[in-house]
Each structure stands twice: as C-alpha cells, then as structure tokens.
N, CA and C of each residue as an Amber inpcrd file, in Angstrom:
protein
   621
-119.5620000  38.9370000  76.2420000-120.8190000  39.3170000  76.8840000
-121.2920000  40.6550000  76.3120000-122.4660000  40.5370000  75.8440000
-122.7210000  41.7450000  75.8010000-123.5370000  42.9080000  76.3950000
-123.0870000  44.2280000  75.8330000-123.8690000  45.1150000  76.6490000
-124.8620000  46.0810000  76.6060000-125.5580000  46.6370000  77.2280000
-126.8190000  47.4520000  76.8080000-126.2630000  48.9110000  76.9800000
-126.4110000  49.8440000  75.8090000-126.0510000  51.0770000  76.1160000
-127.4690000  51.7050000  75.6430000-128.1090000  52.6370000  76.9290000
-129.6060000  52.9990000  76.8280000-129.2360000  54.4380000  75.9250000
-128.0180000  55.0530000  75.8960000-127.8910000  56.1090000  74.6570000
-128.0820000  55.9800000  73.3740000-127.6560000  54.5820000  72.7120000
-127.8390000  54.0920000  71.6310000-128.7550000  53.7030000  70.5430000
-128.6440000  55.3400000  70.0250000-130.5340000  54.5280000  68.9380000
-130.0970000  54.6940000  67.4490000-131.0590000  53.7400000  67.1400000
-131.1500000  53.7050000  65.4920000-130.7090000  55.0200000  64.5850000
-129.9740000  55.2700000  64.2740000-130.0970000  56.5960000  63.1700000
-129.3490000  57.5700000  63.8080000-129.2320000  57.1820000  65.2700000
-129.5430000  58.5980000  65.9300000-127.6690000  58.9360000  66.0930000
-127.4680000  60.1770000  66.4880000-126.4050000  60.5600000  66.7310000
-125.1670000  60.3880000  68.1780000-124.0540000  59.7040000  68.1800000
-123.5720000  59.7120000  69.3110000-122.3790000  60.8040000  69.9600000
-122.3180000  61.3230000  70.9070000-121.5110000  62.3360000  71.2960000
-119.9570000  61.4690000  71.6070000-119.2140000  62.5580000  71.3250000
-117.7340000  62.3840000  71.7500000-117.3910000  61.0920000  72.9680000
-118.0440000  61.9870000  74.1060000-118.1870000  61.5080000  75.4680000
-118.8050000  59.8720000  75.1470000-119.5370000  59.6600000  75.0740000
-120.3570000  58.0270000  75.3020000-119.5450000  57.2980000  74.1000000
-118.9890000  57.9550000  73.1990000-117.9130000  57.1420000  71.8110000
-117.2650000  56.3180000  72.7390000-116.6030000  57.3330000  73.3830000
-115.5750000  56.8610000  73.9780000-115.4460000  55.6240000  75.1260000
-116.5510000  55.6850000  75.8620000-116.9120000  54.5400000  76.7440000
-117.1850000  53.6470000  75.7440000-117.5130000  53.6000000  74.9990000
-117.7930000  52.2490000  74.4900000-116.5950000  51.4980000  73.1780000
-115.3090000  52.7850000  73.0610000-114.5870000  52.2600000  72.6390000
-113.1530000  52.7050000  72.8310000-112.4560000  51.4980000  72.5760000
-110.8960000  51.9780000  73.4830000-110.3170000  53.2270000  73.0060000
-109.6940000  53.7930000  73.8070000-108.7830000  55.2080000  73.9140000
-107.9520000  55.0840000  72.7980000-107.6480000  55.7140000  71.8880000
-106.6590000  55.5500000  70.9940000-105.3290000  55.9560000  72.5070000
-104.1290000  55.3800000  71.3090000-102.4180000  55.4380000  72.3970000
-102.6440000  57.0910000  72.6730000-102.7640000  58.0820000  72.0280000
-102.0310000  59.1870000  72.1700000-103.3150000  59.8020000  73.0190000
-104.3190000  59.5920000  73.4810000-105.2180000  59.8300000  74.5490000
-104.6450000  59.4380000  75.9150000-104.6770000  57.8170000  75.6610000
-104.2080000  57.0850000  77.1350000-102.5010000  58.1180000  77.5260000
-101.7580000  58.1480000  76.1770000-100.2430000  58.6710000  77.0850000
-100.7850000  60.2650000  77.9230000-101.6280000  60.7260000  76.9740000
-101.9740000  62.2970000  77.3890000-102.3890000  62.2610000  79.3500000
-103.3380000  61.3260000  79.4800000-104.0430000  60.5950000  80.6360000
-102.9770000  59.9670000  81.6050000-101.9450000  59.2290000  81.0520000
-100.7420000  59.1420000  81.9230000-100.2950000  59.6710000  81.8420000
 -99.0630000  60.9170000  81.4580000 -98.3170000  61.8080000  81.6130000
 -99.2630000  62.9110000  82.6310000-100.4560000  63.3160000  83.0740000
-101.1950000  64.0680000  83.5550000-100.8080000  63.2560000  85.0440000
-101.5690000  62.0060000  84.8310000-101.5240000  61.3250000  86.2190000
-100.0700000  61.3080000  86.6860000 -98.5760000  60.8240000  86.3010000
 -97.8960000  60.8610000  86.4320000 -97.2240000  61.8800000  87.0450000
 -97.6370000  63.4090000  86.1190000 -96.9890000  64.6490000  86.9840000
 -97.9970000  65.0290000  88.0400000 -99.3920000  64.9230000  88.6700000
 -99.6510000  64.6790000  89.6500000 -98.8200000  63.9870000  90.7530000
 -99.0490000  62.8940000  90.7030000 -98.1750000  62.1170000  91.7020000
 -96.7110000  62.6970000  91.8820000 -95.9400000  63.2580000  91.0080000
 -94.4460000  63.6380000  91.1750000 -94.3860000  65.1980000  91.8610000
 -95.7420000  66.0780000  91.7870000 -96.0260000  67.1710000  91.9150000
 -96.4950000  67.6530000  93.1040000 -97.7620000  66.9510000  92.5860000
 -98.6510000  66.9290000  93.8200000 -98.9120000  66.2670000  94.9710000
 -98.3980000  64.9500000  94.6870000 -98.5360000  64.0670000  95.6000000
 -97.5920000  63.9060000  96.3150000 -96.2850000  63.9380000  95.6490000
 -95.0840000  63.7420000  96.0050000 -94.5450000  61.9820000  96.3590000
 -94.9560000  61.4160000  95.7460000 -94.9330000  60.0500000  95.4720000
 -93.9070000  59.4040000  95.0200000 -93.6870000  58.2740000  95.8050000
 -92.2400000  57.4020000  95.0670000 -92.5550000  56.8580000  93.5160000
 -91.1040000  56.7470000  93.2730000 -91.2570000  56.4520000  91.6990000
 -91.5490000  54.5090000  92.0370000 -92.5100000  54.3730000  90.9270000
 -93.0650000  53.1140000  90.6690000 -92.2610000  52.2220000  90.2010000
 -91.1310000  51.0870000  90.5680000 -90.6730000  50.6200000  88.8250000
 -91.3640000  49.0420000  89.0230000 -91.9280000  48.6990000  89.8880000
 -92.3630000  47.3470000  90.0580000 -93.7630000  47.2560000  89.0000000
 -93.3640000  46.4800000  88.1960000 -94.5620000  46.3180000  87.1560000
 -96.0990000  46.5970000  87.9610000 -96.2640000  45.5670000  88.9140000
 -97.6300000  45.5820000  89.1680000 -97.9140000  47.0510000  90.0140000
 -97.1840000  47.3810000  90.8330000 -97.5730000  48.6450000  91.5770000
 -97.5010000  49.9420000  90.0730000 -96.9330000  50.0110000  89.4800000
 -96.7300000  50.6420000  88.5200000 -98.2840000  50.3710000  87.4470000
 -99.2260000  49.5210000  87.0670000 -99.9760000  48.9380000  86.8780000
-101.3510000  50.0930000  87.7780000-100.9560000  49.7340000  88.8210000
-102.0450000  50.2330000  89.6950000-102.2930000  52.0270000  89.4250000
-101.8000000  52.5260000  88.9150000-101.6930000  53.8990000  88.5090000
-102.7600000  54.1380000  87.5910000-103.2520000  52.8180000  86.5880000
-104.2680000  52.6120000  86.0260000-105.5260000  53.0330000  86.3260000
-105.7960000  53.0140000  87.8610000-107.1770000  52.7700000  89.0740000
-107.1430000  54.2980000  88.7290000-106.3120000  55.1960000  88.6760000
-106.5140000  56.6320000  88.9350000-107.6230000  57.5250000  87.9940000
-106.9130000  56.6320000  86.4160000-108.5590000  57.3550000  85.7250000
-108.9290000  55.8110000  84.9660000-110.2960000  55.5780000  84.8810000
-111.1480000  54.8440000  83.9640000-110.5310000  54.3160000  82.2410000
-110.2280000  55.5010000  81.7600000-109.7110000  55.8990000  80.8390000
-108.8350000  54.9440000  80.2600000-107.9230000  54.8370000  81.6570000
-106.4350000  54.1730000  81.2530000-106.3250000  53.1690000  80.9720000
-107.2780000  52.3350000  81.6170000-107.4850000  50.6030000  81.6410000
-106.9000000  50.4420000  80.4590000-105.8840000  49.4250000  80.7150000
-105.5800000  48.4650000  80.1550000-104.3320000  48.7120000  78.8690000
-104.2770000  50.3390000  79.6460000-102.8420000  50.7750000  78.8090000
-101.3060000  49.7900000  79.1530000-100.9840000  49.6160000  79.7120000
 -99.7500000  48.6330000  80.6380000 -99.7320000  47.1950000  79.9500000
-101.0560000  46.9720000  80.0010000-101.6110000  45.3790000  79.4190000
-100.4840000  45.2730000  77.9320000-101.5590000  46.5230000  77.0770000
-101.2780000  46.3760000  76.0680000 -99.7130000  47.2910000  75.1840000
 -99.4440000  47.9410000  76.0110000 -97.7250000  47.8210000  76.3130000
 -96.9020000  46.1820000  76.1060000 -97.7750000  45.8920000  77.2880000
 -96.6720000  45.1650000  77.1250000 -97.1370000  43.5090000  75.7600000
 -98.1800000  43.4990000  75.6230000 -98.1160000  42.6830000  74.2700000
 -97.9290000  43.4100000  73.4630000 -97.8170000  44.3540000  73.1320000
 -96.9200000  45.0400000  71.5910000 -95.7490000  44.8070000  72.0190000
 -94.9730000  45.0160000  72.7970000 -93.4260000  44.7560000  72.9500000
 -92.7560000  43.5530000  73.2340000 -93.6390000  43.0930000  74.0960000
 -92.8790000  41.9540000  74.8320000 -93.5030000  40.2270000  73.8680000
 -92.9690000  39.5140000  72.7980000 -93.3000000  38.5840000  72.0950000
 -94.2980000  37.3950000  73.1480000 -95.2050000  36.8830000  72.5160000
 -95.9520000  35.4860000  73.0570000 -95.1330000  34.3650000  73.3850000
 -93.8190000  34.6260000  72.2690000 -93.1550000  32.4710000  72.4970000
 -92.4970000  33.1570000  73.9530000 -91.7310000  34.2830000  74.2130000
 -90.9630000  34.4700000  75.6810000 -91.4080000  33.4270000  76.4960000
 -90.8320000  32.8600000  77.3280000 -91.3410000  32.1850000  78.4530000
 -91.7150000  33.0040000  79.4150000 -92.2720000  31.9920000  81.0760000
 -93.4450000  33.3650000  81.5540000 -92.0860000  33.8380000  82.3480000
 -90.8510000  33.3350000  82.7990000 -90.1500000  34.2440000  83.2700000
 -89.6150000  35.5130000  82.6140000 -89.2650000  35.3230000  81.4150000
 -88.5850000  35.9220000  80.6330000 -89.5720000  37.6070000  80.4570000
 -91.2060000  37.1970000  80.5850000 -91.9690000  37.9000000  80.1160000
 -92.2170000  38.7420000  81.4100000 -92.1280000  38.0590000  82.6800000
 -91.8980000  38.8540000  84.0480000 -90.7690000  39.7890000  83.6430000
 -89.5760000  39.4780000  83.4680000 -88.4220000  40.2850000  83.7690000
 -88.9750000  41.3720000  82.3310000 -88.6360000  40.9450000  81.7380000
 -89.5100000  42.4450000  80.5120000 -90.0740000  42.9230000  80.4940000
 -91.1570000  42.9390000  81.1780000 -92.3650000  43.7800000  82.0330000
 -91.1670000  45.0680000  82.5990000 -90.5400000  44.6230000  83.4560000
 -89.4440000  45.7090000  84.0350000 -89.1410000  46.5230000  83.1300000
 -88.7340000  46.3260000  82.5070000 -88.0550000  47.7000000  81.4860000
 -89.2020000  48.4330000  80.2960000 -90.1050000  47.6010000  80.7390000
 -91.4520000  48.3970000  80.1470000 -92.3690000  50.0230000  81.0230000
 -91.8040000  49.5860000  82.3870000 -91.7940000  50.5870000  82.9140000
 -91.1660000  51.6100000  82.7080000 -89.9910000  51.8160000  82.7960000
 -89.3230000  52.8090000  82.5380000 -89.6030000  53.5040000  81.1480000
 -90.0130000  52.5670000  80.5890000 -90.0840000  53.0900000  79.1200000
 -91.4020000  54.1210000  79.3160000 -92.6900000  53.7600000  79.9940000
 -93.7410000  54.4230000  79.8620000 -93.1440000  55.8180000  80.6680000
 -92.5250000  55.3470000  81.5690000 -91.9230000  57.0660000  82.6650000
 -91.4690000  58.0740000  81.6060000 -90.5040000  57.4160000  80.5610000
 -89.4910000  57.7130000  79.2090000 -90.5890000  58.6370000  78.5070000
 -92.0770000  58.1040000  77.8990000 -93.1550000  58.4490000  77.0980000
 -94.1230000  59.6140000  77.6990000 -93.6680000  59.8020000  79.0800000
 -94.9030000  60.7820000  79.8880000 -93.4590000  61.9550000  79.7640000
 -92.6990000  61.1480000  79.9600000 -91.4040000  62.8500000  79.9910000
 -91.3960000  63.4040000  78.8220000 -91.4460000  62.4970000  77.7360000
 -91.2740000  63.2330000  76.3260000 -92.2660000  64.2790000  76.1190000
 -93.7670000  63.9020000  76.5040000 -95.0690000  64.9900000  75.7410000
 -94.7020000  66.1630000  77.4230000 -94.2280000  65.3540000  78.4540000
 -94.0230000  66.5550000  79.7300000 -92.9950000  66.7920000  80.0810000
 -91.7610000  68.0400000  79.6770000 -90.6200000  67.8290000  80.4020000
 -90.4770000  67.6520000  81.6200000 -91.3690000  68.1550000  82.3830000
 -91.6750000  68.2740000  84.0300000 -92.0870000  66.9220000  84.9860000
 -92.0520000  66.0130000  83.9560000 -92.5180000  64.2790000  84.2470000
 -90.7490000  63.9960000  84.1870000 -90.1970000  64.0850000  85.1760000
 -88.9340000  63.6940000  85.2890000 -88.2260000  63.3130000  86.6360000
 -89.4580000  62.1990000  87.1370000 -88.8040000  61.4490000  87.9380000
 -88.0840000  60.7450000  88.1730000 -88.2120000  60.0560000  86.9330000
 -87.6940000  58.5470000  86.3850000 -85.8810000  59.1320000  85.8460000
 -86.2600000  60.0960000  85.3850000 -85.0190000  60.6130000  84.6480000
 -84.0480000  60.9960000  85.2390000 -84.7820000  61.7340000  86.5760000
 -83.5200000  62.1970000  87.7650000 -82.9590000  61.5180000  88.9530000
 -83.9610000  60.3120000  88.7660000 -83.3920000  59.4480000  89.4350000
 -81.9270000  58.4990000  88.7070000 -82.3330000  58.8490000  87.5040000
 -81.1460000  57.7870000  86.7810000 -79.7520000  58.8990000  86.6320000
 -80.1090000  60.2780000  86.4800000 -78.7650000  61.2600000  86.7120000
 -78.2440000  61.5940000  88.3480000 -79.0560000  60.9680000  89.1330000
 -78.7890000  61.2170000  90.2670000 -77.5640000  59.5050000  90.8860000
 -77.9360000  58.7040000  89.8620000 -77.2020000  57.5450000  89.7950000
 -75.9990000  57.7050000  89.0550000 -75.7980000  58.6350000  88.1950000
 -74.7160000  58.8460000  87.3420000 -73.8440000  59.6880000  87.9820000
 -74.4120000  60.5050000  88.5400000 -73.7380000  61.4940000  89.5140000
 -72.9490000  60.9320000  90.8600000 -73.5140000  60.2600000  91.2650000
 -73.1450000  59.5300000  92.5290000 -71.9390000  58.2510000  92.3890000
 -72.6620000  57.7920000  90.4860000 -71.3180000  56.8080000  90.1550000
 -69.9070000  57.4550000  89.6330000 -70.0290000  58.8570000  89.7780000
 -68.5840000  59.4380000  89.1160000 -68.6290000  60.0730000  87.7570000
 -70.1250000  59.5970000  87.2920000 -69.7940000  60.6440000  85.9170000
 -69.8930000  61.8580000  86.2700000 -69.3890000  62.5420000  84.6610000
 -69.0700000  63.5320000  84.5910000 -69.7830000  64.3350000  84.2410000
 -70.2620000  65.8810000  84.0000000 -71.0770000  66.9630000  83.8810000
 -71.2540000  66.6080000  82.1530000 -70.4210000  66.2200000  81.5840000
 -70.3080000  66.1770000  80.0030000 -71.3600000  64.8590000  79.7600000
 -71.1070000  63.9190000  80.6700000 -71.2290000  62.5480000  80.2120000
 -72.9990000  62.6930000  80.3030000 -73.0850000  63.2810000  81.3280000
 -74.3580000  63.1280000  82.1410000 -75.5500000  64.2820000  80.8650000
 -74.6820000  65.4550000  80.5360000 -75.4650000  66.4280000  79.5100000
 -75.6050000  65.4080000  77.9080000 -74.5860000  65.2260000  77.8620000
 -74.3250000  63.9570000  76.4700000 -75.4760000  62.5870000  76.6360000
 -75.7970000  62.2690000  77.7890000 -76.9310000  61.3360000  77.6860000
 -78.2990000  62.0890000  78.2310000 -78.1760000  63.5850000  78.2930000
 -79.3640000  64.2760000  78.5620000 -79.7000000  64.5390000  77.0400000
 -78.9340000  64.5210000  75.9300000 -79.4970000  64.9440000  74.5960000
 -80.4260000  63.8570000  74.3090000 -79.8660000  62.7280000  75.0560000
 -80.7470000  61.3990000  73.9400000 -82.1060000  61.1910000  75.1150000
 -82.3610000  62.1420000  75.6280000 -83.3890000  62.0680000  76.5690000
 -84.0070000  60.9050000  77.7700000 -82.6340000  60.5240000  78.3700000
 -82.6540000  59.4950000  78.9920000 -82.2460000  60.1090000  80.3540000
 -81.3110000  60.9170000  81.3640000 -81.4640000  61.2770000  82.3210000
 -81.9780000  62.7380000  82.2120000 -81.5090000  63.4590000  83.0820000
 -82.0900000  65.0670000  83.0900000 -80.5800000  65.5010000  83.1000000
 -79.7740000  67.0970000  82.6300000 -79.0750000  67.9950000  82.2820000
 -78.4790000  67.9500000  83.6160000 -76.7770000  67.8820000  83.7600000
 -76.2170000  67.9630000  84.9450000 -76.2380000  69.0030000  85.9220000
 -76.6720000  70.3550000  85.5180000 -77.3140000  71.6160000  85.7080000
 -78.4850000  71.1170000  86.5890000 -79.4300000  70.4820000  86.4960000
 -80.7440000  70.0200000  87.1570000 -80.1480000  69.2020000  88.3880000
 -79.2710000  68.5770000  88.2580000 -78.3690000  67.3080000  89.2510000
 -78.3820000  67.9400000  89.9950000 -77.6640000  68.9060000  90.0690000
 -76.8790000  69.8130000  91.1990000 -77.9480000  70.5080000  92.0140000
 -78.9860000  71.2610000  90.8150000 -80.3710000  71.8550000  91.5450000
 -80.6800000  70.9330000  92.7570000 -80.9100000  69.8810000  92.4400000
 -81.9090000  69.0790000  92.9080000 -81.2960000  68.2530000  94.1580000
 -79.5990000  68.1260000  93.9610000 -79.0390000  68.1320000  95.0710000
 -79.1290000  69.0090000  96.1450000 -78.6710000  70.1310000  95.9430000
 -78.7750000  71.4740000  96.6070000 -80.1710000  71.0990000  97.8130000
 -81.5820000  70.9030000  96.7180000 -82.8200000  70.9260000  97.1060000
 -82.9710000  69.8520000  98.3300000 -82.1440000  68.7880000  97.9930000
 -82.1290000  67.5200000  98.7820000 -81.5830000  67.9700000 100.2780000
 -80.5680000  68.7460000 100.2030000 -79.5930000  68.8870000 101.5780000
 -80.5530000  69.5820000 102.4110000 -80.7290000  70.9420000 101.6740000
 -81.6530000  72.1910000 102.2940000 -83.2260000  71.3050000 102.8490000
 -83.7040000  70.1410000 102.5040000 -84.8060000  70.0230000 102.8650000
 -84.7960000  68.9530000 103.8390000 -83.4110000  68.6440000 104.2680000
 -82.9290000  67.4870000 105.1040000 -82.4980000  68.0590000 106.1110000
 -82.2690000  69.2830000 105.9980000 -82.3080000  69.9310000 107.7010000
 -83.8980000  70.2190000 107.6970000 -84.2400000  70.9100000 107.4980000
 -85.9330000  71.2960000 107.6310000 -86.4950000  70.1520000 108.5310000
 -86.0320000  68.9180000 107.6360000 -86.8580000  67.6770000 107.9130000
 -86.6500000  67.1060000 109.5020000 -85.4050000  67.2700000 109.2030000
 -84.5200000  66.9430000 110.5200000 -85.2810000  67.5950000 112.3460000
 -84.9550000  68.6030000 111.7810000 -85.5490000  69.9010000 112.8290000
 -87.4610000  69.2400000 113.2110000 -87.8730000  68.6580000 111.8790000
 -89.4670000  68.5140000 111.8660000 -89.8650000  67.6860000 112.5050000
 -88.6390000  66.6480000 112.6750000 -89.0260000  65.0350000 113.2410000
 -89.0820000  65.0640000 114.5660000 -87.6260000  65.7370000 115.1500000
 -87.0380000  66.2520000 116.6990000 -88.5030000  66.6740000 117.1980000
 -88.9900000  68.0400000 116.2050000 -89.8450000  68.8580000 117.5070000
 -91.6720000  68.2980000 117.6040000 -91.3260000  66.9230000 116.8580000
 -92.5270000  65.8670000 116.5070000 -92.3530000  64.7360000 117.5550000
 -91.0360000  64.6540000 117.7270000 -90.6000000  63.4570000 118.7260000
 -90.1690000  64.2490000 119.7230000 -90.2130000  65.0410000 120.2890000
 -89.7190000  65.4580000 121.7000000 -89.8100000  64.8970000 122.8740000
 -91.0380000  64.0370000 123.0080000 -91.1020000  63.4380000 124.2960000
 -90.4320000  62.1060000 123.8780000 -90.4170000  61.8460000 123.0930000
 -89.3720000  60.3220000 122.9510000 -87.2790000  60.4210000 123.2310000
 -86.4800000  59.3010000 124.2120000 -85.8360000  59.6600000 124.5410000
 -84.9990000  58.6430000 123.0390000 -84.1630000  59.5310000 122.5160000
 -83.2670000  58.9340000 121.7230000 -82.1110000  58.7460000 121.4520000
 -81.0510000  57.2140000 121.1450000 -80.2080000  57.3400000 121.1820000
 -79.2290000  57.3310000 120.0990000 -78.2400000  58.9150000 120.0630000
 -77.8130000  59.3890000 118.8020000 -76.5080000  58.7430000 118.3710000
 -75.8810000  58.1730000 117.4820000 -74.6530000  57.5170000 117.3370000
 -73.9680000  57.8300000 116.4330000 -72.9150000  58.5240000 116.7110000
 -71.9520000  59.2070000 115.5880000 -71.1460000  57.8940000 114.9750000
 -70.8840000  57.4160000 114.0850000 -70.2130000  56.4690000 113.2810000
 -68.8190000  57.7230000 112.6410000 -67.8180000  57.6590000 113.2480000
 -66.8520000  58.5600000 112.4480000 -65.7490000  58.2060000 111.9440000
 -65.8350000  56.7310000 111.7090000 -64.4880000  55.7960000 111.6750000
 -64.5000000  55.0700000 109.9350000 -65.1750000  55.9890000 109.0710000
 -64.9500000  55.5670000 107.9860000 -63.5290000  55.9200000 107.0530000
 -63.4830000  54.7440000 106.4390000 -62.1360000  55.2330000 105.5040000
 -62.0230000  56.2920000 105.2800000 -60.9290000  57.2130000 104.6030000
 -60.6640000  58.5680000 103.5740000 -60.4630000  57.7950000 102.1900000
 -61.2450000  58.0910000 101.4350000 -61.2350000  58.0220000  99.7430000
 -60.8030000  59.1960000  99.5790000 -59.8240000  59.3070000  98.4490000
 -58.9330000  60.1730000  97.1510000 -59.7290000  59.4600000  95.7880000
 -60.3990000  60.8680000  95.2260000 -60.7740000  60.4920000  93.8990000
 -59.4960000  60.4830000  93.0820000 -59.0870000  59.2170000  92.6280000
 -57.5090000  59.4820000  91.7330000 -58.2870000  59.7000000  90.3050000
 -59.5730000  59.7440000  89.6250000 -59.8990000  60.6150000  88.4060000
 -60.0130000  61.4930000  87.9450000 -59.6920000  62.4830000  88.0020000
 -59.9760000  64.0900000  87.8490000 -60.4090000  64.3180000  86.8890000
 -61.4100000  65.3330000  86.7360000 -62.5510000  65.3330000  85.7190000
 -62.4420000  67.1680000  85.4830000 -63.3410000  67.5430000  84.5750000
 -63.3210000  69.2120000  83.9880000 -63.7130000  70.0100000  85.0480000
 -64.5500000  69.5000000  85.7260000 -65.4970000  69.6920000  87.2190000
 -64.7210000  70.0660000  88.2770000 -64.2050000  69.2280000  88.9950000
 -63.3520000  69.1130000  90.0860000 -61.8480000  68.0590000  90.1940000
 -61.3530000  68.5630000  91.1500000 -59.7170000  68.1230000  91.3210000
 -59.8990000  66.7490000  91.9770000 -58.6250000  66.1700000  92.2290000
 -58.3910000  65.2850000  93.1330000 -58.5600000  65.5090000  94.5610000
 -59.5430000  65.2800000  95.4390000 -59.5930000  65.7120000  96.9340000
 -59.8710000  64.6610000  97.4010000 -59.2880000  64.4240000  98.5350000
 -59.6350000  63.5390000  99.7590000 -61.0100000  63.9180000 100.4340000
 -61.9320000  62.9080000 100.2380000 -62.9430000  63.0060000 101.1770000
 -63.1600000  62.6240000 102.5130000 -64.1330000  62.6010000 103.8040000
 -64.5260000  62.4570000 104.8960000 -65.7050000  62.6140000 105.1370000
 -66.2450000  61.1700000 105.5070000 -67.3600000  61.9990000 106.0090000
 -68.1540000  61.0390000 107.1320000 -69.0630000  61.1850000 107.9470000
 -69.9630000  60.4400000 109.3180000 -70.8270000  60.4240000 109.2450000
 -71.4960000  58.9650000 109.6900000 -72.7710000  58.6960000 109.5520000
 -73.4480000  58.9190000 110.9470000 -74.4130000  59.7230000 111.1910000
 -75.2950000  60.2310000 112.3970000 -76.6930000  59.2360000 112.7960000
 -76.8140000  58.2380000 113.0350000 -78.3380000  57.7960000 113.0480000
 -78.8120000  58.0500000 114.4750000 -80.4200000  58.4590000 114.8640000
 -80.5760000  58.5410000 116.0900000 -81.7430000  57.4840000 115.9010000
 -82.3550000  56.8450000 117.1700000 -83.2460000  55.9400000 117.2560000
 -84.0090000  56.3790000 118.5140000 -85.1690000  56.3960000 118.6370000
 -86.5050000  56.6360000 119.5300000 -86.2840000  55.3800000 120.0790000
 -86.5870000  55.0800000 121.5220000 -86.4930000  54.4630000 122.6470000
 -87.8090000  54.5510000 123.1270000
C-alpha cells in the first residue's frame, strides 16, 4: 500500500528526522533505543525482567522507533525450515540475547545478568567461577552479587515494616515454619568453610 508523504518534493531536500520515518532504523539505532528503554524500566521503573517472548515484544510500544526490532531478530537467527514449535522455543533465548546486547553498549543494563549471578550464587558457585563467567560477559562480578544481596535484605525489612503499617487494621495470621532440615555444605570453597546451616520460614496472611 502506498503512502503519501506531504514533505516530499521533487528536487527538494529531506531532513534527518522525516528520513527516518519513512525508512527503517538501521540495527545500531534500534539497540541504542533499546538499551535506553531497557535501563529505564530497570532504573526507573523498577520493572520485572521480561523473558517471555511476547511480553518482552511489547517493550516495542515504548518508542515508534523500535517496531519491529524483535521481529527481525528473530528471522536473522532463528532459520524458516524450524518447525513452528521449534521456532516458539527459540524465540526464548532470543531474549536474553537482546538483554546480553543492551548490557554490552550499557554496563548499567544488568538485569538480565544479575539475575543469572544471583542463580549461580544461590546454586553454590564460587566467587572465581562466577568472576570467570563475568569476563565473558554473561553474569555480573561476584563483588556486585554480594552488593546486591546486602541491598535485597536491607530493603526487606523496610518493606516489611511498609506493609504492617499499610495493613494495620487487617487481623493477621503469622506462622513460624521452624522444622526444616540442617544442611552441612560438605564443599568448601576459597570463600567460606564447611558450616551447618538453619533457617525459618515466617509467612503472615491478612484475614
């Protein structure tokens, strides 16, 4: 279909701005445009990380610009013969990859990244293992782990305290769970020793 652009004359000269509407974003525009939008949302917004293709997709709506960056992701990567399941499930790891492409031009676009050292951390690796796959720029520096742990605890009382004096007139009932096993880490690592852990789960519920 075509279209009428009333800027468009014979001879005449076109600006930057109207180029561009009328023709696609080169890649290294659109990543500039997502890595921006991206550390918004992680920043400013404070927003969960996306990995579901289509909600991940929708990030698109934020600028004009972007249309149809995701699309064409994923036909450069993902082959035509795939079948359509095959081409669903590959969509998935196309995400991460774009999170991967906004961290590279932004170190500070590292949602995606600390969520995957915050998985490494929790599975037992080690400070080495975790810095050793921070070179190849795939989680964040075990140094940041710990930050960001720290950040997690300290903002979970805050939160805690925020909900109570939000719910005060609601009567709730609190349930200490204290009957979990004791785990012994038998791996000992450069980090820390062998210790027996403990620990209780607290949930309260509004009535």
């Amino acid at each position: 279909m075509l279209e009428i652009y009333p800027y468009l004359n014979i001879g005449g000269q076109l600006c930057h701005k109207h180029y561009s509407l009328i023709n696609d974003q080169p890649f290294i525009s659109k990543v500039k445009i997502l890595t921006k939008i991206l550390y918004n949302k992680q920043h400013r917004e404070s927003t969960e990380l996306k990995l579901d293709p289509i909600e991940f997709q929708n990030i698109e709506n934020a600028s004009p610009e972007l249309k149809g960056f995701f699309p064409s992701m994923v036909n450069a990567i993902i082959p035509k013969e795939r079948s359509a399941y095959n081409k669903q499930e590959a969509k998935k790891s196309i995400v991460p990859l774009c999170y991967m492409i906004a961290g590279l031009r932004n170190k500070f676009v590292n949602q995606f990244k600390m969520e995957v050292s915050l998985y490494l951390a929790a599975s037992g690796a080690t400070c080495e293992a975790i810095d050793t796959m921070s070179s190849l720029e795939y989680p964040i520096c075990a140094r940041s782990v710990t930050n960001y742990q720290k950040k997690i605890y300290e903002n979970h009382i805050t939160n805690i305290e925020s909900y109570f004096s939000k719910k005060g007139n609601f009567l709730h009932i609190y349930n200490i769970d204290d009957f979990h096993d004791i785990h012994e880490k038998r791996r000992p690592d450069t980090t820390s020793t062998s210790t027996a852990n403990h620990f209780a789960t607290c949930v309260a519920k509004p009535v």
